[in-house]
N, C-alpha and C positions, 0 to 999 in steps of 0.2 A: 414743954417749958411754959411757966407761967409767962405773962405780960411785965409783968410786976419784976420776973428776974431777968429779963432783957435787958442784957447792955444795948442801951439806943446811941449813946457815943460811940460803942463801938461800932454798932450796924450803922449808922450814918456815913462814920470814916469808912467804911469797907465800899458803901457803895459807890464811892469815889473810888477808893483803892484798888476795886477789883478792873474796874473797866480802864483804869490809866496801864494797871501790871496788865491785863490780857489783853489788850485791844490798842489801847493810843501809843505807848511811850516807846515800841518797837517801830511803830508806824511812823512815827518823827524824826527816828534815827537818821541821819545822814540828808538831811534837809538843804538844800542846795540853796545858794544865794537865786539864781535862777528862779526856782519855784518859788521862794520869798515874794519876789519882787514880779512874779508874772503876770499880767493881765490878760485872761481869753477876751477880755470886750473890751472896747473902747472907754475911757474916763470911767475908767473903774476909782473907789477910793484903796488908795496904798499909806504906806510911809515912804515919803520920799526926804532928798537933801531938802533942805532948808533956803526955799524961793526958788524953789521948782514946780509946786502946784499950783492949781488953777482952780481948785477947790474954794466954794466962798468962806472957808474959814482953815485953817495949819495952825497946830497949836504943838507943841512941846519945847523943851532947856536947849535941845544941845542942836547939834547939826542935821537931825531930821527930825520931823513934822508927822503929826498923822492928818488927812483930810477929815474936814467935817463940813456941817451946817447944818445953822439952826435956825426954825425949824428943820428939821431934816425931810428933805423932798419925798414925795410920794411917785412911782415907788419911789423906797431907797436907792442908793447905787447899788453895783455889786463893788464886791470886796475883795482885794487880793489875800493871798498868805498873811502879810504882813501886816495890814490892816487888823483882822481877824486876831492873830497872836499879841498886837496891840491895845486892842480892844480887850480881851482874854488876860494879859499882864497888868494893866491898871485898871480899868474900870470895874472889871469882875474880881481881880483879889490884891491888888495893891491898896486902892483903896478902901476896901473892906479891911485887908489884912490892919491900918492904919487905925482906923474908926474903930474897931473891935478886938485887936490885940498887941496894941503897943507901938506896930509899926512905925517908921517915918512915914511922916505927910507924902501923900502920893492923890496927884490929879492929873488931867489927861494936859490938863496948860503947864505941867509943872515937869513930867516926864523926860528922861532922855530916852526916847525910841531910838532899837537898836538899828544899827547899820547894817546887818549882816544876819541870815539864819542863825547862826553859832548863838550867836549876841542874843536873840529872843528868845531862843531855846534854853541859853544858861539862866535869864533872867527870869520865862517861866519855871524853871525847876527852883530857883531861888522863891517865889512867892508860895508855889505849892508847898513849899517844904514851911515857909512860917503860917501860911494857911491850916493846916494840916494837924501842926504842932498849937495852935491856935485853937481847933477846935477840941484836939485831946485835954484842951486844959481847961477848958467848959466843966467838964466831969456830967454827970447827970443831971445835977440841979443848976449848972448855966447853962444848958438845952431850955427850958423854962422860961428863963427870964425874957421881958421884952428887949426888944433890938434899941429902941428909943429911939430919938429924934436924929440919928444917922441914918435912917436909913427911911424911904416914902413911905414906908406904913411900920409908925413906931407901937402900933400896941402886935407886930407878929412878935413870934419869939426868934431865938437865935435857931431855934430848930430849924423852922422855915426858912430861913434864911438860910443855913450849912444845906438845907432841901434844894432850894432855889441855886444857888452858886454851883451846888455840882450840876442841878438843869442846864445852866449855861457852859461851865465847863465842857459836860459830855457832847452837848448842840453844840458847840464853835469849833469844838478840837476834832469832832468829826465831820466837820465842814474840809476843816484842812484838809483831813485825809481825801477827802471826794476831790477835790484842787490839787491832792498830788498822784491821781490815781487822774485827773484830766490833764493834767501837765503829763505825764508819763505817756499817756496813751495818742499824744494830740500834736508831741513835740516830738522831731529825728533824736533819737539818742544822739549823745555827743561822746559819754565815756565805754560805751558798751556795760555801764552798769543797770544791775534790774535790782526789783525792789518787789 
């Protein structure tokens, strides 16, 4: 096949597609509040209730917080689940999804972080699905265009960008997996469930 008859919309959206259908989206399945909210190390960054960190910075709407600071210390913290899926729902495609397709306004100050696995998981599949739908409607000639001034380097194009987003997607979403495959192996069962 020519270069020239490649669908690159379509090979873009697959390389997301393929790796959430065969790899991540079984993997999340059945995600415990538990492992959400676990921490193997001490002052890890989570989401927690709202004025219960000790984090130099909690920002989100509703009744829970994600931890930050800024600068962000060197190293970083480490990151729970929840953190992670937080980071993952707004930063990586809320607000992109907003900036780029219509979306409502979404920032990390402006967020309601979920309370619950359930709650993150519904709320990632709600962005992937406007994400997703967002870049189908690019067609081939909005892969080209520049990102503009949404985004730190406005002369890339949206290509790079849908390149980059699924980078972070596939990097965070298989972080989780490695933190439920160390929570699994590190914690007493409690239900006799396996995974």
């Amino acid at each position: 096949m020519d270069a020239d008859e490649l669908d690159w919309n379509r090979t873009l959206r697959e390389q997301w597609e393929f790796h959430w259908n065969h790899q991540l989206r079984a993997r999340l399945d059945g995600l415990t509040d538990d492992e959400y909210f676990w921490s193997p190390v001490p002052d890890a960054w989570s989401v927690r209730p709202r004025g219960s960190s000790t984090a130099p910075v909690q920002v989100g709407a509703g009744d829970f917080t994600i931890d930050y600071a800024f600068p962000e210390p060197v190293p970083a913290p480490f990151t729970t689940i929840a953190w992670r899926l937080g980071h993952v729902i707004v930063g990586v495609l809320a607000a992109r999804n907003a900036a780029h397709f219509g979306a409502p306004a979404a920032s990390y100050e402006t967020w309601e972080y979920a309370g619950s696995a359930a709650t993150a998981l519904d709320q990632l599949g709600a962005q992937l699905d406007v994400w997703l739908a967002g870049v189908r409607g690019l067609g081939e000639a909005g892969l080209r265009v520049p990102v503009g001034a949404k985004e730190p380097y406005p002369e890339a194009t949206m290509a790079d960008l849908v390149l980059h987003i699924h980078r972070e997607l596939i990097h965070h979403l298989s972080e989780v997996c490695l933190l439920r495959d160390l929570h699994l192996n590190t914690r007493p069962a409690t239900n006799g469930a396996t995974r």
